[in-house]
N, C-alpha and C positions, 0 to 999 in steps of 0.2 A: 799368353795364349799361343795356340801353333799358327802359325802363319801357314796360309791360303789348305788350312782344312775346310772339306766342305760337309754340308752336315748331313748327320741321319739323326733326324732330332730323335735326342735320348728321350724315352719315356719314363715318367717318374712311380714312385712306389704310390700306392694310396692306402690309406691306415684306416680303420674303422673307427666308425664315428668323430673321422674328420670333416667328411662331407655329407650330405643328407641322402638318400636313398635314391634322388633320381638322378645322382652321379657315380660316372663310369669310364670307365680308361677310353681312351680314344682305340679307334680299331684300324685309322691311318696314321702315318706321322705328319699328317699336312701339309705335304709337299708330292708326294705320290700323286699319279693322276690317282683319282676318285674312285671308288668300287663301293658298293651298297654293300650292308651289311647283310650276311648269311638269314639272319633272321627276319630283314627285309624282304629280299630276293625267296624266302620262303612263302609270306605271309602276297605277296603280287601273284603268286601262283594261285593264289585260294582265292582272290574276290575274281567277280563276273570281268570279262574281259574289253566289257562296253565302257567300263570305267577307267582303263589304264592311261587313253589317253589325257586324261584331267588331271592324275596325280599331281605332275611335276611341271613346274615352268620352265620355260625355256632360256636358253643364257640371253637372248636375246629380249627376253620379258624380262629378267632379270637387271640386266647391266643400269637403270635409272637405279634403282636401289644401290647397286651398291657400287657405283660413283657418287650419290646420297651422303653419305661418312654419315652422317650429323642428321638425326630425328628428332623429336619431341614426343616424350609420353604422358598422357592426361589421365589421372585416376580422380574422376570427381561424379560425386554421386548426393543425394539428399544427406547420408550418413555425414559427407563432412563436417556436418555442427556438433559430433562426437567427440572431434578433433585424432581418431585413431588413424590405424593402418583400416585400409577399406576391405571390407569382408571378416579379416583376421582378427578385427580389433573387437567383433561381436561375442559375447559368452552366448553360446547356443549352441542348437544342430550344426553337424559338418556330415552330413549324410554320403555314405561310402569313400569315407576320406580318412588315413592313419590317425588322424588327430579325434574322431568324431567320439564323444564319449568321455574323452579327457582334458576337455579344456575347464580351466579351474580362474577365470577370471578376463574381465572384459564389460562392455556395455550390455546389460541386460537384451536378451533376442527381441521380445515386444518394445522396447524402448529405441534400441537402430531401427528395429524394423518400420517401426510409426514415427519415424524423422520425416518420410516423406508428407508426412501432414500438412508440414508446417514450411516445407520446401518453395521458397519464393526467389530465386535469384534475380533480383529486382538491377543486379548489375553485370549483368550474364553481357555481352557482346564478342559476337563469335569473328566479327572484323578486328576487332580490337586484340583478341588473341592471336588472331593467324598471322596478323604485322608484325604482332612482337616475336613469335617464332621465324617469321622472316628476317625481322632486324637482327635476331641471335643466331642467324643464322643456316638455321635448321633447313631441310631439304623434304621431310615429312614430318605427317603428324598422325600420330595412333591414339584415337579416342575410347573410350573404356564405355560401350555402348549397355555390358552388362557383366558386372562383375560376381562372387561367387556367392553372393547372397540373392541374386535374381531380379535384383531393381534392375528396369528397363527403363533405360534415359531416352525414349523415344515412342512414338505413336505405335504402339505395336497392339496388334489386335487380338493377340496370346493371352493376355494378362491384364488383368486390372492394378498390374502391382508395376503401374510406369508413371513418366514422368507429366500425361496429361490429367493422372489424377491429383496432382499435386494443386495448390497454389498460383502457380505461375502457369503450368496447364497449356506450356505451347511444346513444341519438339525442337530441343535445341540443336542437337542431331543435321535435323533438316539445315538450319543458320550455319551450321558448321559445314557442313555441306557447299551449301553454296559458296561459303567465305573458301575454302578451298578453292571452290573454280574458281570464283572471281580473280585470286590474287595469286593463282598458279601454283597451288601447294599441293604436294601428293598428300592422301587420304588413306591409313587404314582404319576398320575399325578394332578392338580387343572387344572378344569377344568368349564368353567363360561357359564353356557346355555345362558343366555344374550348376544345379542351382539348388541350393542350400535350403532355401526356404519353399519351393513348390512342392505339393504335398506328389504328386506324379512322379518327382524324383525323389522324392522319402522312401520312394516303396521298393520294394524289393528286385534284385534284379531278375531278367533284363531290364532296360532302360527301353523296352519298345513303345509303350503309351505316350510316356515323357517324350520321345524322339519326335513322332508322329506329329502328337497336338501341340508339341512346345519347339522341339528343337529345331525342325524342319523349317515349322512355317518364321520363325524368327529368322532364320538365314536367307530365306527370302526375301523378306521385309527389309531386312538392312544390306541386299545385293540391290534394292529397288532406288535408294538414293543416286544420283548422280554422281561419277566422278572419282567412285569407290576402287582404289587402287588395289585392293585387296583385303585379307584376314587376318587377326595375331590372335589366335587360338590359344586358350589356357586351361586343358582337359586336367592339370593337377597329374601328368605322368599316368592317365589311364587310359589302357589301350583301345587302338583304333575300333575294336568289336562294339563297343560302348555305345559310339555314334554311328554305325557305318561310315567311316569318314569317305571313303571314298563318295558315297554318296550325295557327301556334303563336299565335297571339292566339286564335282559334277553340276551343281547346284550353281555355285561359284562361277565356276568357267564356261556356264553357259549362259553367263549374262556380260560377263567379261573373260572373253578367252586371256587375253595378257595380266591379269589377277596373281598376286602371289601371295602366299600361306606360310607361317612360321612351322615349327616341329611338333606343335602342340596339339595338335590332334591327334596323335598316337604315341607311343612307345616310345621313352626318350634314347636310349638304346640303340633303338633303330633308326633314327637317324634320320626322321620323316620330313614331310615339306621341304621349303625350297631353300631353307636355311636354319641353322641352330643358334643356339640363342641362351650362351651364357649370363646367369644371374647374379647381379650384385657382385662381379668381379671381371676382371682381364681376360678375356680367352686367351690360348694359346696362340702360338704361329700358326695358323693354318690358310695354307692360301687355295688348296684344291676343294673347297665346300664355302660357298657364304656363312657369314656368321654375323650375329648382333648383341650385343654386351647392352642388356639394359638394367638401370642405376637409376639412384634417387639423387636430384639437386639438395634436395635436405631431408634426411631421417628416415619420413613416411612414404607410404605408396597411399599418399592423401594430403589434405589439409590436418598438417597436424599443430594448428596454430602458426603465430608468427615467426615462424624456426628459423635460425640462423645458416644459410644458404651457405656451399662448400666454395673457398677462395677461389679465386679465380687462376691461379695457378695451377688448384687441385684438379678443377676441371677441365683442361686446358691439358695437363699432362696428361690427363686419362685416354682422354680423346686423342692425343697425338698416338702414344703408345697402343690405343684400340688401331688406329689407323695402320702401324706399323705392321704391328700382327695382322695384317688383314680384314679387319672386320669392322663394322658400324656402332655408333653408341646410339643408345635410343635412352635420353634423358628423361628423369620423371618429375613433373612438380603436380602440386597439387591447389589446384585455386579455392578460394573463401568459400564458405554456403552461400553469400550472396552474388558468386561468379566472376567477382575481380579475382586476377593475380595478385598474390604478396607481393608489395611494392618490393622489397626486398631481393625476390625471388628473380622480378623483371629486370630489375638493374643487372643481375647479374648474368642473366640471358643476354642483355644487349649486349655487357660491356664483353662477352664472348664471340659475339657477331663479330664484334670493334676489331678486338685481337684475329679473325679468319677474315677481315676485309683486308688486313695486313699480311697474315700467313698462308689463309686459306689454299694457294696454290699446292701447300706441299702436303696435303691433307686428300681434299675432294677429288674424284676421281683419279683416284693413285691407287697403287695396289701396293702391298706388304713386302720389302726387299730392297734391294738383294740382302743387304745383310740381316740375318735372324737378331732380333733385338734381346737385350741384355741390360744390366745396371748399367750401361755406359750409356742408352739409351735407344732410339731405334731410327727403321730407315723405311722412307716411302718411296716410290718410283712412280713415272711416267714414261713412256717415247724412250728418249736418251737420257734422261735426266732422274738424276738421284738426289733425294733430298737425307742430309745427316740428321737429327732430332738430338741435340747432345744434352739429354737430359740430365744424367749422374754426374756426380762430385767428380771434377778432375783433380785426382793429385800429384803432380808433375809437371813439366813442360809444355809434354801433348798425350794427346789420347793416339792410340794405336789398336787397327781396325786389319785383320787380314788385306794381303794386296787383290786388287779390284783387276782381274782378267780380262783389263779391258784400258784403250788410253783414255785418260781425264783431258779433255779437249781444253776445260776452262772451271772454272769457280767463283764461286762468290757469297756471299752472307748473305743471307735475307735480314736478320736481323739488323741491330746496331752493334755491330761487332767487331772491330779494329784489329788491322796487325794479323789476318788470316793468310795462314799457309797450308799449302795440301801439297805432301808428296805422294808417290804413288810407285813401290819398286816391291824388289824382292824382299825389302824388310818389313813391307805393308803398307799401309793405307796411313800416312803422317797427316795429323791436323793440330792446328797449334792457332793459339788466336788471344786478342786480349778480354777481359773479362769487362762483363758489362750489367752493373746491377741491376739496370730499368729493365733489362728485360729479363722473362722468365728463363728462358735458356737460349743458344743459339740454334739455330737453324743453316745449315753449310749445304748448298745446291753445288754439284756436280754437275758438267754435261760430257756425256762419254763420247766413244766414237760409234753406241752401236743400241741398237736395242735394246733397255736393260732386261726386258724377258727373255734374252738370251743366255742370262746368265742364270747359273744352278745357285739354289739357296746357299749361303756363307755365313758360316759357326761363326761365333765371336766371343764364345765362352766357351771357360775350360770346365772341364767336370765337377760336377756339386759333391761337398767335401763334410756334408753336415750328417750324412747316414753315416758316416764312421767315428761321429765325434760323440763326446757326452758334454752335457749341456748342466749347470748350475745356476744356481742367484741368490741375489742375498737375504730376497720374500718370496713369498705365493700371497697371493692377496685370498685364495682359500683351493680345495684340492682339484676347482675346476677351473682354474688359470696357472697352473703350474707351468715353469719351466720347459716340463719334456714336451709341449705342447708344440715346441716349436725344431721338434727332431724330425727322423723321419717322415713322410708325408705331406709335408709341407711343401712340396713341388709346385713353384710359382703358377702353372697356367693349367686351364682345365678347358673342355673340351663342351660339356653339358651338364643341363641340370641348375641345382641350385647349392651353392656352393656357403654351410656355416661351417665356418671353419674355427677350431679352438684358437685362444689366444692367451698367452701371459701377461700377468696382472700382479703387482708389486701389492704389498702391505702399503695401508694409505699411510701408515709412520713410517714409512721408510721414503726418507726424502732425496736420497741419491742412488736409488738400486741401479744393482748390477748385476748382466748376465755374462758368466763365465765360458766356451764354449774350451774343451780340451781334448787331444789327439790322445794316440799313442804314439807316433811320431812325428817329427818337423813336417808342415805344412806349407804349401806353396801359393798364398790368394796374393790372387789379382784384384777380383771383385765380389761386390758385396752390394745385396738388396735388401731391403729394409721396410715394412709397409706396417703403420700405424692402423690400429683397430679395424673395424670389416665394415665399419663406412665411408662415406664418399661427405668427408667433411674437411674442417679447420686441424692443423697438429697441435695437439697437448704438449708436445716438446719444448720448452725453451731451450735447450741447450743438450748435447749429449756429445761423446767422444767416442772415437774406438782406439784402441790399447792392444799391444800385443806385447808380448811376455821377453824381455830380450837383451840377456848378459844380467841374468836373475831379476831385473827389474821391468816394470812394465813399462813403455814406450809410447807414448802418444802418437797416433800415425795421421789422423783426423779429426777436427772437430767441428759437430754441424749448431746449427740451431733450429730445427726443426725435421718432419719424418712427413707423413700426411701419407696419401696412398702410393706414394712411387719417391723411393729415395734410394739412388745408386752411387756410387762411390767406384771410384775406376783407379788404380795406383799404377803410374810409370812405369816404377820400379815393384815388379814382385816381393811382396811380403815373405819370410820364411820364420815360422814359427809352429807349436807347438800348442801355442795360449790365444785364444782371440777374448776381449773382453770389451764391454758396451757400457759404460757409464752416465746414466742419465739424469742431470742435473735442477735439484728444486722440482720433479714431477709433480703432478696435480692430474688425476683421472688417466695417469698412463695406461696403455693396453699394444703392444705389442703380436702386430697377428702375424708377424712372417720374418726370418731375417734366413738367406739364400746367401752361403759361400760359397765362391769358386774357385779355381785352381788358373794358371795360366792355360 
């Protein structure tokens, strides 16, 4: 890598029908101060000018959230005894939605819909949830008050289609509610301007009736609870005209002036609300705009049975690496019909907490930096103090990190982690240490002489080397898991939206596939990322290698035994080759969604 470049983070290509429609390139490189989009600063010019001040929060409203790191997200509704994705998992109407019209399978629309019939959570305790989200740690909690099929989990006077015509026929809403205050937990609700099933939003646009009699007065209703930190809006990417949103910010902030609001209420594009809010993946670096990466502990955005929760490593990395780039994780699980947590699910929320009562320092209220994170893995800051995150594979002596602009006063591990040294010169930032299997990676705290907000963002990767490569293997498991799936476009971080990304998939008889990756001439990697299928689960990997091509034979340079959502690989010594190849040993359900080479 160059030693003490500092970055203009490179923007990546994007491919069509890589990602879903409501993503789009970034219009900063997130390190910039901040400037609103053109098509913002347009569309401010055009509402009533009574409204402007509600739009946006202040840093100063802001700053709990996002020292926060670490949320909780709740998708639970009567449909849980479906066992689907909640709304998505309905075969029916999707009324002014890309999809409405072409859904070709799912739980019949009368059969979700009359779940709530029979809706009893006879084990619902909303104390008992907001402890365990305290013991895991979390710092909020975003409850899903009404998701896109229109069930309303609360005493709302809109509709007869809530939660006190059920069975159980109390507001649990309200219990949750209070279980915040009482136990000091921030509060938003999700809440889905859509509603799929009310016949007012069947009808044709505009959406003025539906606003009026429906949308209005329920944003009232759920600004009337106690303790309400705010809104997580999920308009589905349809513009702010839809709802008058400002009107509904206004609404908002005139019951709670300090209130903040996700981007979802308008135009993902533009960049709305008081932060963005990458889906089901990593955001990018960006440290001049809030951001929030919300993900599934297992599978669903529901109860989808007793599903096997993501390791605890897996979780763990994500959320570090979310913290590095700057931004929040906002977890989802999805509790029983009858209101317990998957015991499953909780264990593995605690034993998260267990792990940030030990590390949490170098997480919570930190900001993303100085150095821009890479497969070697990334960096948090505070005050004076920098914390290393060395997530990737080292192969060599030590990892080498551009020189830090500043003196290293002192050092130490937070981890269990022997025999740590840190130089700091004109050949760069030297860290070297002994390996330590109990734990998931090391963590190396830094205390400088100065600020670390002082210091300008620092590159730590060299240029991505795979748009000039061609790409083979030795299957396709069919012509929608292909190989070239993982060529151009595949630029590890994204900005907004909802991010499905293609991935490569081996013939299930091919029991040791391989991907070939080839130049036209000698190549220079240093590193290499790696990210197994587009969930936030367990790796299929037993075993895999990388190979490079060299004195006509191939070279074994590394070998791992697993991938999961973050696997980086850092080499000493500069690779030079021509051949890169990935060999994966005994697979079973392989899916390959991302492999990122770099250059020094």
């Amino acid at each position: 890598m160059k030693k003490g470049f500092y970055l203009i983070v490179a923007c990546f290509i994007l491919v069509g029908n890589a990602f879903a429609q409501h993503h789009h390139k970034p219009h900063t490189d997130g390190i910039e101060p901040y400037y609103q989009t053109e098509q913002l600063k347009d569309y401010l010019k055009t509402i009533d000018p009574d409204y402007l001040p509600y739009m946006f929060a202040s840093e100063e409203d802001m700053q709990w959230w996002k020292e926060a790191k670490f949320g909780i997200f709740v998708h639970w509704a009567p449909s849980a005894v479906t066992e689907v994705a909640l709304s998505w998992g309905r075969y029916g109407r999707r009324p002014h939605h890309s999809s409405d019209g072409k859904v070709t399978k799912g739980v019949p629309e009368k059969e979700y819909n009359d779940t709530y019939k029979t809706f009893d959570p006879v084990n619902f305790n909303a104390d008992e949830w907001v402890l365990t989200w305290k013991e895991a740690g979390a710092r909020y909690f975003v409850f899903t008050a009404k998701h896109h099929y229109g069930f309303c989990m609360w005493d709302t006077k809109t509709t007869d289609f809530n939660i006190m015509n059920t069975p159980y026929g109390k507001d649990v809403m309200k219990d949750i509610a209070e279980a915040c205050e009482k136990h000091d937990m921030r509060l938003m609700w999700y809440y889905s301007q859509p509603d799929w099933t009310h016949p007012l939003y069947r009808k044709d646009l505009p959406h003025t009736e539906y606003n009026e009699q429906i949308l209005y007065p329920q944003m009232a209703e759920l600004m009337s609870y106690p303790g309400v930190d705010g809104i997580w809006f999920d308009g589905l990417g349809l513009p702010p005209s839809r709802w008058n949103s400002p009107k509904l910010l206004k609404m908002i902030r005139e019951v709670n002036p300090k209130a903040i609001v996700n981007h979802r209420h308008g135009t993902p594009q533009w960049h709305m609300g008081d932060f963005d809010g990458p889906e089901r993946g990593v955001g990018r670096f960006q440290v001049n705009r809030p951001w929030e990466t919300c993900d599934v502990l297992a599978g669903a955005w529901a109860y989808n049975g007793e599903s096997e929760p993501a390791p605890l490593s897996e979780v763990v990395r994500v959320l570090t690496k979310i913290a590095g780039n700057g931004g929040n994780l906002l977890l989802g699980t999805g509790p029983r019909p009858d209101g317990s947590v998957v015991d499953k699910h909780a264990t593995r929320l605690i034993e998260t907490g267990a792990y940030l009562k030990k590390y949490g320092e170098s997480i919570y209220a930190t900001q993303g930096g100085p150095y821009i994170s890479g497969p070697w893995g990334s960096a948090t800051y505070r005050g004076n103090k920098v914390y290393l995150h060395l997530m990737g594979h080292q192969e060599g002596p030590s990892i080498v990190l551009p020189q830090l602009p500043a003196k290293v006063k002192s050092y130490k591990a937070l981890t269990q982690h022997q025999g740590l040294k840190v130089k700091n010169n004109k050949d760069g930032l030297m860290i070297s240490y002994q390996s330590n299997e109990k734990e998931i990676f090391p963590i190396v705290e830094l205390t400088l002489d100065c600020d670390v907000a002082e210091i300008q963002a620092i590159k730590t990767i060299g240029e991505l080397i795979i748009d000039n490569a061609s790409i083979s293997s030795s299957s396709d498991k069919s012509d929608g898991f292909i190989a070239q799936n993982l060529l151009p476009g595949a630029g590890e971080d994204f900005s907004e939206g909802i991010r499905i990304k293609k991935s490569w998939r081996p013939d299930a008889s091919d029991a040791n596939p391989e991907l070939i990756y080839l130049w036209d001439k000698t190549q220079t990697i240093q590193q290499i990322f790696i990210k197994e299928g587009r969930r936030l689960r367990k790796s299929d990997v037993r075993e895999f290698e990388i190979q490079v091509w060299k004195n006509d034979k191939w070279d074994m340079v590394y070998q791992g035994k697993d991938i999961g959502s973050f696997c980086g690989v850092y080499f000493n010594e500069a690779l030079s080759s021509n051949k890169l190849r990935f060999v994966f040993k005994e697979q079973q359900n392989l899916e390959i969604n991302k492999i990122l080479v770099y250059t020094e």
